[in-house]
N, C-alpha and C positions, 0 to 999 in steps of 0.2 A: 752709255749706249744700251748695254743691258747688264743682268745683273751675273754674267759671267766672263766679265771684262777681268780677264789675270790680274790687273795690278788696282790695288786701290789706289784711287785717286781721290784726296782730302783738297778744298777748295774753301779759301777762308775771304768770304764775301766782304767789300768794305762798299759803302755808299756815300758820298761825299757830294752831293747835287740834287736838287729838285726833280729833276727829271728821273723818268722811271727809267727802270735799271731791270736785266735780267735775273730771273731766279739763283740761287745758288746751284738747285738740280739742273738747270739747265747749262749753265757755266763748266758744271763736271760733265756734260754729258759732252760738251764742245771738246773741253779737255781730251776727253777720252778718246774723241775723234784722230787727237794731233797727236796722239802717243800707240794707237792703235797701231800695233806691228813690229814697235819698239823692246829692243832685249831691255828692258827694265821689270826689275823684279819688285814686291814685298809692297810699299806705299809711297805716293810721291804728295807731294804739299806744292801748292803757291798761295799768294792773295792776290784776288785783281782787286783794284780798287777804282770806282767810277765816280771822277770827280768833274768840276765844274770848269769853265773858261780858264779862271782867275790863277788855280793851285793849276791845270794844266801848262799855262804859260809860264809860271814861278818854278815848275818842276824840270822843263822842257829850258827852260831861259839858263838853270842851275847844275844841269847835268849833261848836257848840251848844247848850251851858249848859244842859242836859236832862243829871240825874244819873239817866241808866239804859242797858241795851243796847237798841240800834233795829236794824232786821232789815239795812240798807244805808245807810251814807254815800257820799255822791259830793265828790270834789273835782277840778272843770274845773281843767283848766289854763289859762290865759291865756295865750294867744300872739297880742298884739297887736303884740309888740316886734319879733316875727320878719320877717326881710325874705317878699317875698311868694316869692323862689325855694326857701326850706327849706321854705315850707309846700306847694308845691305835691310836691314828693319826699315827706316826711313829718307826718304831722297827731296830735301826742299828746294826745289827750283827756282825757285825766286819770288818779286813782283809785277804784276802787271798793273799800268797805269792807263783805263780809257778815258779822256777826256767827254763825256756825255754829248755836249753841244758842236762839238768837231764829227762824232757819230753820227748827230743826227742831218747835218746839213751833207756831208757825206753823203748819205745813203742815200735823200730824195737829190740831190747832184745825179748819184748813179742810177736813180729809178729803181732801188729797191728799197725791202723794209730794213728798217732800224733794227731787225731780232736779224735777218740775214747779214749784214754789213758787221754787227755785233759778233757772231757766229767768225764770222771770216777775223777780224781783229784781235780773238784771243786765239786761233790757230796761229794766227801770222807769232802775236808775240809769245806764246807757247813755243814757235820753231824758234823762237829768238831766245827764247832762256835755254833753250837743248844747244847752243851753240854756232845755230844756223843765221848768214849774212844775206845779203844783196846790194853790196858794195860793186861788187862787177857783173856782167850780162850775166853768165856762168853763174855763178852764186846767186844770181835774183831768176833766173829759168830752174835750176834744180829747187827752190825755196818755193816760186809759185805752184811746182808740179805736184810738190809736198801737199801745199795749201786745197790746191784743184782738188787732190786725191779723200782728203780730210772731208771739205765740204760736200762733196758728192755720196761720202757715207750719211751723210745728214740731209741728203734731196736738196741742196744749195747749189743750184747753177753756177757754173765759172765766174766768178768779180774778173777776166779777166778778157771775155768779150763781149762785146755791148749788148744791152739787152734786146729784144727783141720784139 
């Protein structure tokens, strides 16, 4: 967001699809969004990785038992085992998986752009490697407000009422 954001945020870009894919600076800048306000200290890591239909459905089919592409996977890492001095230098939260072609039909569905719908998909699965659900109303209302609050530091209108 800028360059006096407290915590470093390292973001390791993977690209896996024809389709264009967002910058790495702009991935951290999303990041930065979803962690903004967060007691996290020193440097945090993820990778997103933006792949195609095929590893979408293979990944989502394998860790999920759902045979089809979903627009983001998240996989937390667990770092329970770590002494508390690695974690206070470095914090890996996981990975994040966007299916490219689920994105892009997605976002002209909702009438917006593929960088906004993008934008909203690594906040959503950023709260989902911090720990955060929407398994119940409660849990998918405190998650969207999270989301709401993220995108709107980014001039991103609500994904959550229709456009206008």
């Amino acid at each position: 967001m800028n360059g006096n954001f407290p915590l470093e945020v390292l973001v390791d870009r993977q690209k896996a699809t024809a389709l264009r894919c967002p910058s790495r600076e702009r991935l951290t800048t999303w990041v930065e969004s979803a962690l903004l306000g967060l007691p996290l200290k020193g440097c945090v890591s993820l990778t997103i990785r933006f792949v195609d239909a095929e590893e979408g459905q293979a990944l989502n089919a394998q860790y999920r038992h759902k045979n089809y592409a979903t627009n983001v996977l998240s996989f937390p890492y667990d770092s329970s085992d770590l002494p508390e001095e690695l974690l206070a230098q470095e914090r890996y939260l996981g990975d994040l998986v966007i299916c490219a072609p689920v994105l892009v039909r997605e976002a002209k569905a909702q009438k917006k752009s593929s960088m906004e719908h993008a934008a909203h998909l690594v906040i959503h699965g950023v709260l989902h490697l911090l720990g955060h659900d929407h398994e119940t109303e409660l849990e998918a209302e405190a998650m969207e407000a999270l989301e709401i609050v993220a995108l709107r530091r980014l001039n991103i209108r609500n994904p959550y009422e229709p456009p206008e």
